[in-house]
C-alpha positions in Angstrom: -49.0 -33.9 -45.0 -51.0 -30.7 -44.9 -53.8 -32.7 -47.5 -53.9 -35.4 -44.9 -54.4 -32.9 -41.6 -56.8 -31.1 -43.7 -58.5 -34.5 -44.5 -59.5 -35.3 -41.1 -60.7 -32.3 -39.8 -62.9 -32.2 -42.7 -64.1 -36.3 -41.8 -64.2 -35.3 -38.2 -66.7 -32.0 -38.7 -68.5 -34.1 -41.1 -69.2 -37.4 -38.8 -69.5 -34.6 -35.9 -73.0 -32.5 -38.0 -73.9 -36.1 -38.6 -73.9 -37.4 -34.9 -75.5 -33.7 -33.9 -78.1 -34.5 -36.2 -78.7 -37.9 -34.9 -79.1 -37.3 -31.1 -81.4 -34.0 -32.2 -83.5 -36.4 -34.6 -83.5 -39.1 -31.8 -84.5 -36.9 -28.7 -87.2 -35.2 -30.5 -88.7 -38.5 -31.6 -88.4 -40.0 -28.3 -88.0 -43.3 -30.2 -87.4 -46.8 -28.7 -83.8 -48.4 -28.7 -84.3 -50.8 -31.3 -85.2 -47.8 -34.0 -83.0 -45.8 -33.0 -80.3 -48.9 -33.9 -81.6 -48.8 -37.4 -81.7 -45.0 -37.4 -77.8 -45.7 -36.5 -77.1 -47.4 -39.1 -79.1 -45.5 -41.8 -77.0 -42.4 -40.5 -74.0 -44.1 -41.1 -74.7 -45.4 -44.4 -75.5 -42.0 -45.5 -72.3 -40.7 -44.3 -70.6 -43.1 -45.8 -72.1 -43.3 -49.3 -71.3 -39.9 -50.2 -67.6 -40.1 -49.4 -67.5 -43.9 -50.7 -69.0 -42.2 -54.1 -67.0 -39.6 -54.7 -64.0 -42.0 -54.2 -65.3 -44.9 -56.4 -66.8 -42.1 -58.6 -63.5 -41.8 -60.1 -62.6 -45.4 -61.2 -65.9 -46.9 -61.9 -69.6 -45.6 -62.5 -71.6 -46.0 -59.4 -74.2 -42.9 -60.2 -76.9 -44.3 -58.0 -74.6 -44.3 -55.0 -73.4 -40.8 -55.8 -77.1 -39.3 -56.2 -78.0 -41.0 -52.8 -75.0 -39.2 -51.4 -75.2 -36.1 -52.5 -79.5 -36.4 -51.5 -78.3 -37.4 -48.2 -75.8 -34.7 -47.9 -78.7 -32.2 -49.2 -80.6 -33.4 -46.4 -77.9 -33.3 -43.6 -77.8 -29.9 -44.2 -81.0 -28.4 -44.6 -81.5 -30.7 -41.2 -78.4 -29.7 -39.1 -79.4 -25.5 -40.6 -82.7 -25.7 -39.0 -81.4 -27.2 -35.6 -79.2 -25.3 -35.0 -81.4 -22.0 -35.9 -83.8 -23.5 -33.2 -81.1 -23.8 -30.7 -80.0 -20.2 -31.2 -83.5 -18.9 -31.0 -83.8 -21.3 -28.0 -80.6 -19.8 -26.5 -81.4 -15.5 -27.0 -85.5 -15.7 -27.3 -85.6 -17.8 -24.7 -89.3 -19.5 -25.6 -90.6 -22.7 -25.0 -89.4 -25.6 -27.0 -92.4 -26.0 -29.2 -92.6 -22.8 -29.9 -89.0 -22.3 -31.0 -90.2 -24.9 -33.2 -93.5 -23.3 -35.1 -91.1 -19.9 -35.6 -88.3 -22.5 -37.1 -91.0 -23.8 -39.4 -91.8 -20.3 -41.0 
């Protein structure tokens, strides 16, 4: 029981950096509807393959899924690290978006 609780919190942070992600990727891009549709369901795809490969990992070899997950998890959190070190300098150093930006980027 306690595997299972500690199951979904796990799945729910992880689909929750994912979504944070997304609607940081999208509103920076300012991108139209129908991308961001495909962006969608690249996102979840990625979320997905990692989890699906570790699973499936374990009864049959499915190494290219497993390297795209983990390269997607690599990126996920390089991406969601520097977000959310530009919303904290957004939120004490109080600077202007783009700038926030160019000191995120050193």
């Amino acid at each position: 029981m306690i595997f299972i609780f500690f199951l979904l919190v796990f799945l729910f942070i992880y689909f929750l950096i994912h979504y944070y992600v997304y609607s940081k990727f999208t509103k920076g891009l300012q991108i139209r509807p129908r991308v961001c549709n495909y962006l969608k369901i690249l996102f979840l795809i990625g979320a997905f393959s990692f989890i699906i490969g570790e699973i499936l990992s374990r009864y049959i070899s499915v190494y290219p899924g497993l390297y795209f997950g983990a390269f997607w998890l690599g990126i996920i959190s390089i991406s969601f690290l520097v977000f959310v070190l530009k919303d904290i300098l957004g939120l004490f150093l109080l600077f202007t978006g783009k700038f926030a930006t160019l000191v995120v980027r050193c």
